[in-house]
N, C-alpha and C positions, 0 to 999 in steps of 0.2 A: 477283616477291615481293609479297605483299598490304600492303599498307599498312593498318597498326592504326590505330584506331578511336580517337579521344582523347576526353579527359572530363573538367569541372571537377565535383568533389564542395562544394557550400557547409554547411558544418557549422555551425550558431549554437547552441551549445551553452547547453542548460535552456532553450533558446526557449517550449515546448510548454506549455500552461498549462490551466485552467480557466477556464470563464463567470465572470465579475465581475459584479454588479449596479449597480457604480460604471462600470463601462465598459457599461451598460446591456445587460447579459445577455451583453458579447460576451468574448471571450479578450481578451488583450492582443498575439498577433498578429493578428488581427480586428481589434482599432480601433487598431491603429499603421498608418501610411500606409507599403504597401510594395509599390509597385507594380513593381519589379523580379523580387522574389519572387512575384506574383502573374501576372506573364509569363511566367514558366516553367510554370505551373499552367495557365495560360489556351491556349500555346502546345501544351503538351504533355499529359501524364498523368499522373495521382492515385493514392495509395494509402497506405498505413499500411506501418510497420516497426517488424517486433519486435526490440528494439536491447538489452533486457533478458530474457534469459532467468531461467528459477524457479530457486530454490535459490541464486542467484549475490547477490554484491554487487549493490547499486543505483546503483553507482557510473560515473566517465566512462572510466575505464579497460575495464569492463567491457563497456557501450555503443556504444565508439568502436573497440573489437575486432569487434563483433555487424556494425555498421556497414561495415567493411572487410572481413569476412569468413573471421574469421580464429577462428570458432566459441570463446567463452570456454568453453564450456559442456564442451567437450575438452580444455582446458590453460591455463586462465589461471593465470596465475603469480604475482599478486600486486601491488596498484600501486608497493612500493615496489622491486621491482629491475625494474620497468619504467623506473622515474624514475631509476634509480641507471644504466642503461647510457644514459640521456639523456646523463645528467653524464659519462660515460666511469668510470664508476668500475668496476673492475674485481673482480668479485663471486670468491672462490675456493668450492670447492664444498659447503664448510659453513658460509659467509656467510647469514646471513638480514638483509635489506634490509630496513626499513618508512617510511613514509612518516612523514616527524613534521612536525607543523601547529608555527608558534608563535602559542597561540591566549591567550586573555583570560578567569580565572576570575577572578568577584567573592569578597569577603571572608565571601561568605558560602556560598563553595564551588560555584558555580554555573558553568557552561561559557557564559559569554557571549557570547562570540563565537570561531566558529573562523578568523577570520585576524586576530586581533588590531588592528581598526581598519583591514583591509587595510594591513598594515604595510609600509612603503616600503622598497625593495627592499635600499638602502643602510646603514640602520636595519639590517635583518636580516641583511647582512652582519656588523656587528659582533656582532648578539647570536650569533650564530653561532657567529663567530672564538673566541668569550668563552666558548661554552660551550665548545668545543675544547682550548681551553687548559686550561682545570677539568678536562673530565671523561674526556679521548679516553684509551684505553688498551689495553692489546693484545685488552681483549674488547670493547669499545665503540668505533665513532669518530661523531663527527658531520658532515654534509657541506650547505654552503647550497649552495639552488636559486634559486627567484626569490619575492620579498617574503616570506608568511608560510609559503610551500612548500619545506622543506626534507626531510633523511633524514638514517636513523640505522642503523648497521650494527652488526650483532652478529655476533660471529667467535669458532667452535669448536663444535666439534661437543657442546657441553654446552648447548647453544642450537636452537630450533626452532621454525617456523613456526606451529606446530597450537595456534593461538592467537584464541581470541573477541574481538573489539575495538567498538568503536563509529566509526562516520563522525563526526568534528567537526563537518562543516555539515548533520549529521541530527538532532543533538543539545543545538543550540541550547536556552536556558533549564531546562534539566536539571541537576540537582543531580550532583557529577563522582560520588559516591558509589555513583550509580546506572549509571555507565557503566566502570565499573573491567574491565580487563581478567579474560579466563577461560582457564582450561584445558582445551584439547578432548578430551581422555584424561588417563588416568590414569599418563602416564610420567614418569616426573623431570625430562626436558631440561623439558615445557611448564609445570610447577611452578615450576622454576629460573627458566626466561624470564620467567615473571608475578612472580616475587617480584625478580629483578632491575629488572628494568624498572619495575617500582613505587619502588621504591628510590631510584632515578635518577631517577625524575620530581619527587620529593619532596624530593632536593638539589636537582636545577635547577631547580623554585619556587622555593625559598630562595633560589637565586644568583641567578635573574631580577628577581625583585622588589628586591634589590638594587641592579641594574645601573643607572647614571644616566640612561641611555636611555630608561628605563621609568615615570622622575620626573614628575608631574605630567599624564600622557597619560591620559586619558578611558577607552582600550583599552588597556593596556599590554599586551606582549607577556612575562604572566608563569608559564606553564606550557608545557612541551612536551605535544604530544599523540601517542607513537607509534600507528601503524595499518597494517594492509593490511601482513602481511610476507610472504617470498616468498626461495627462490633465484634464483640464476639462470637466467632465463628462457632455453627452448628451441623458437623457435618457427618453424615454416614461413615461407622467403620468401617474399614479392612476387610475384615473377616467377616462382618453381616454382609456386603455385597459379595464376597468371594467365597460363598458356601464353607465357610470357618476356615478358609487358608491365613498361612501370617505373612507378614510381607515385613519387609524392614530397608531402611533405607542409609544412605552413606552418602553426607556430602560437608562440603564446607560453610555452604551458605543456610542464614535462617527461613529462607522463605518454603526450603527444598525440607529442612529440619520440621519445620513449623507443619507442614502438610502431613508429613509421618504422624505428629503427634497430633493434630487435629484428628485426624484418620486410626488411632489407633497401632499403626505398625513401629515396630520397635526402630528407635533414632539411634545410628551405633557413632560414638565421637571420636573422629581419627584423630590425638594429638597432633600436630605441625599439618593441618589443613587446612589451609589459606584461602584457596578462590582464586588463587593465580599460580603462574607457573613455578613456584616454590614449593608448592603442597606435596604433602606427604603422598606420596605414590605407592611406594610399598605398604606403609599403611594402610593407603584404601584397599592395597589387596587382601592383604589378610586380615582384614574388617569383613571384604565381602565374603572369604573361603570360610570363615568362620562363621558369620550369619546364614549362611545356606545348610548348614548341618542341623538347625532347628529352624526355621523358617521356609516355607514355601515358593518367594518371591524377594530375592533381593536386588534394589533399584541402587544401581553405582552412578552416581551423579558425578561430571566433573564441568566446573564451572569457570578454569581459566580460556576455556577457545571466545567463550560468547563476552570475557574483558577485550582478549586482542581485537573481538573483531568491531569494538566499540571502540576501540584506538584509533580503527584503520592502519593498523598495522599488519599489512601481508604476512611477512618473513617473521613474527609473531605468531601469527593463527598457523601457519603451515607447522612452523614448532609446535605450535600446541598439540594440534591434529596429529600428528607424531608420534608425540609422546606420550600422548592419549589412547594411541595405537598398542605402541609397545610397551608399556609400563603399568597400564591397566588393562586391558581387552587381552593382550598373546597371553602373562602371566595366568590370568584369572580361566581364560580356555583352555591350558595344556595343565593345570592343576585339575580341571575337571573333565578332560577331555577324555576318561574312559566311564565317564559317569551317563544316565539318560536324561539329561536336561535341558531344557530349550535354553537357548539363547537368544534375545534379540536386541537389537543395536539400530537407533534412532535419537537426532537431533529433540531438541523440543521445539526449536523456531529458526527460523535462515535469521541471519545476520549480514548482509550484504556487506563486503569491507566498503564499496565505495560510498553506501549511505550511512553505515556504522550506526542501523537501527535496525529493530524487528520489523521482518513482513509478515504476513500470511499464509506463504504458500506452505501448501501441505508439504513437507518432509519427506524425505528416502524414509524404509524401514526393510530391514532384513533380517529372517529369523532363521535358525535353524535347528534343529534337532528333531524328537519323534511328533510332533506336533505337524510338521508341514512334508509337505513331498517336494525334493528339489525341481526348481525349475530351471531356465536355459542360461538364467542372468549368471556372471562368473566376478563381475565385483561391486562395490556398494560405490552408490553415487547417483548426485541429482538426477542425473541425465538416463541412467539405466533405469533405475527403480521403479518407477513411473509403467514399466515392460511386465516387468513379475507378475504369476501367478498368483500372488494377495491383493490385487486391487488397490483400493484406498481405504483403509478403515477407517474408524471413529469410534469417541465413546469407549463403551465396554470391551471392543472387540479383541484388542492387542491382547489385554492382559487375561481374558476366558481364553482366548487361544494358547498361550503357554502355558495357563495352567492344567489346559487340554480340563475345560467344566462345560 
């Protein structure tokens, strides 16, 4: 019998950035010190990935599908019943899922922030419970996730998706006036859904800014933000597209959770993984050295670079990129570095600090092991990558290629 091919996938999500003149014309992976990520470059081969396709969301849901190969562009389904089969919530077939931020508008109607001061995880447990108790009802329920990432479900077929929203962390400094939901036709459920859900959002202001939790906080967490709705998602496993490989995944966030389990690949849960620069580090390592002894394909996700660079916080994301570096990527290579397995190291979307949203452009990606023949590129970054002997891929190709199918 052949023995498969293994593979660690390193995802540092919104890594991907633009020239800065304050970092003297360079990116901010270019002048972070990363030279793990730059061994893989050096060792192996370059190239770009298109991670967002046209027409779609410019979101991490959409990305992190592109990424894995699971083509959004044929069935994406939505980030919020991606995150809602995270949570095991069990979707019936006239459920519409959406993601709801609890985010921070000033008094003067403006969307300040979409995670409400990165609101703490426990905090968000109660504003949660609180709005559950107000508002859940046999057409609404609400359900927390982790810190300002929660969902909101709507049940009955008088309810539907085909609904125009805004990203909250696209949105920033935007008056809310200008980001109101739309209806994508002309039928009554998507009328109904935007005049309900306005409704609701504009009691739960009311109750949020009430709530004593909210008292005094710089960011308070005083508006829900629904977005991104969706049923239940129907989508091809793992292992049926990957000629019976397993794959498993490692992150802190549901939407990245939520994909594994849609897909079939084993979800591994690092206690103390946050989504920000407090996250269990050593954990994800020995999550990932442990899930590659029976699995094929393990995808390490790490989701603090793409908060800072929703901050616009420079000397943040360079931290992050960093520590991204050396506390996931060098550990996780010199544990396995007399092993034969590919590795490869790619963003899922740029994050531009100065616009503190997602672009488009296709991505660095750098792989190395028995799978590629080194090429001339010696480290990883926007500006080399683009040079490499892998082109641009798409789709399927990243992930058949490491698993050399």
């Amino acid at each position: 019998m052949k023995e498969f091919r293994k593979a660690v996938i390193f995802l540092p999500d919104g890594m991907a950035d633009d020239p800065l003149p304050e970092l003297n014309g360079k990116t901010p992976l270019e002048y972070a010190h990363t030279p793990a990520m730059d061994s893989i470059a050096a060792k192996g081969a370059s190239g770009t990935f298109l991670t967002l396709p046209p027409d779609l969301p410019t979101s991490s849901d959409v990305a992190n599908m592109s990424v894995l190969g699971f083509q959004p562009e044929y069935n994406y389904p939505g980030r919020g019943p991606i995150e809602a089969a995270s949570q095991g919530i069990e979707l019936a077939d006239d459920d519409v899922a959406w993601r709801c931020n609890l985010v921070f508008v000033s008094d003067d109607g403006v969307l300040r922030d979409y995670s409400a001061g990165h609101l703490d995880d426990a905090d968000s447990a109660v504003l949660m419970a609180a709005l559950k108790a107000e508002f859940d009802s046999d057409k609404v329920t609400f359900h927390h996730g982790v810190s300002y990432r929660n969902l909101l479900v709507l049940h009955g077929k008088e309810f539907c998706d085909r609904i125009d929203y805004q990203k909250p962390d696209s949105s920033q400094d935007i008056p809310v006036e200008k980001l109101r939901l739309k209806a994508l036709d002309d039928s009554p459920e998507a009328a109904h859904t935007v005049a309900f859900l306005e409704e609701l959002s504009a009691k739960a202001a009311c109750f949020l800014a009430k709530h004593p939790l909210n008292a005094g906080r710089p960011s308070p967490a005083n508006w829900i933000w629904p977005w991104s709705p969706g049923y239940r998602p129907r989508m091809q496993l793992f292992s049926e597209r990957y000629d019976g490989r397993k794959g498993a995944v490692i992150s802190a966030v549901d939407v990245i959770k939520g994909l594994g389990k849609c897909t079939g690949m084993s979800v591994i849960d690092v206690p103390g993984a946050t989504g920000f620069l407090d996250t269990n580090y050593s954990g994800k390592v020995q999550a990932a050295l442990a899930a590659v002894r029976d699995h094929d394909l393990v995808y390490v996700h790490l989701e603090a670079i793409d908060e800072c660079s929703h901050l616009g916080d420079l000397q943040l994301k360079l931290r992050a990129i960093e520590e991204f570096d050396a506390k996931i990527v060098a550990p996780i290579l010199q544990a396995l570095q007399d092993q034969p397995y590919n590795f490869a190291v790619l963003p899922d979307h740029p994050v531009p600090i100065k616009l503190r949203k997602h672009t488009t452009t296709p991505v660095p990606l750098a792989i190395c092991g028995p799978a590629v023949t080194p090429d001339q590129i010696t480290a990883f970054s926007e500006t080399l990558a683009p040079g490499g002997a892998l082109g641009n891929l798409k789709k399927e190709e990243l992930v058949r290629k490491i698993l050399e199918l």
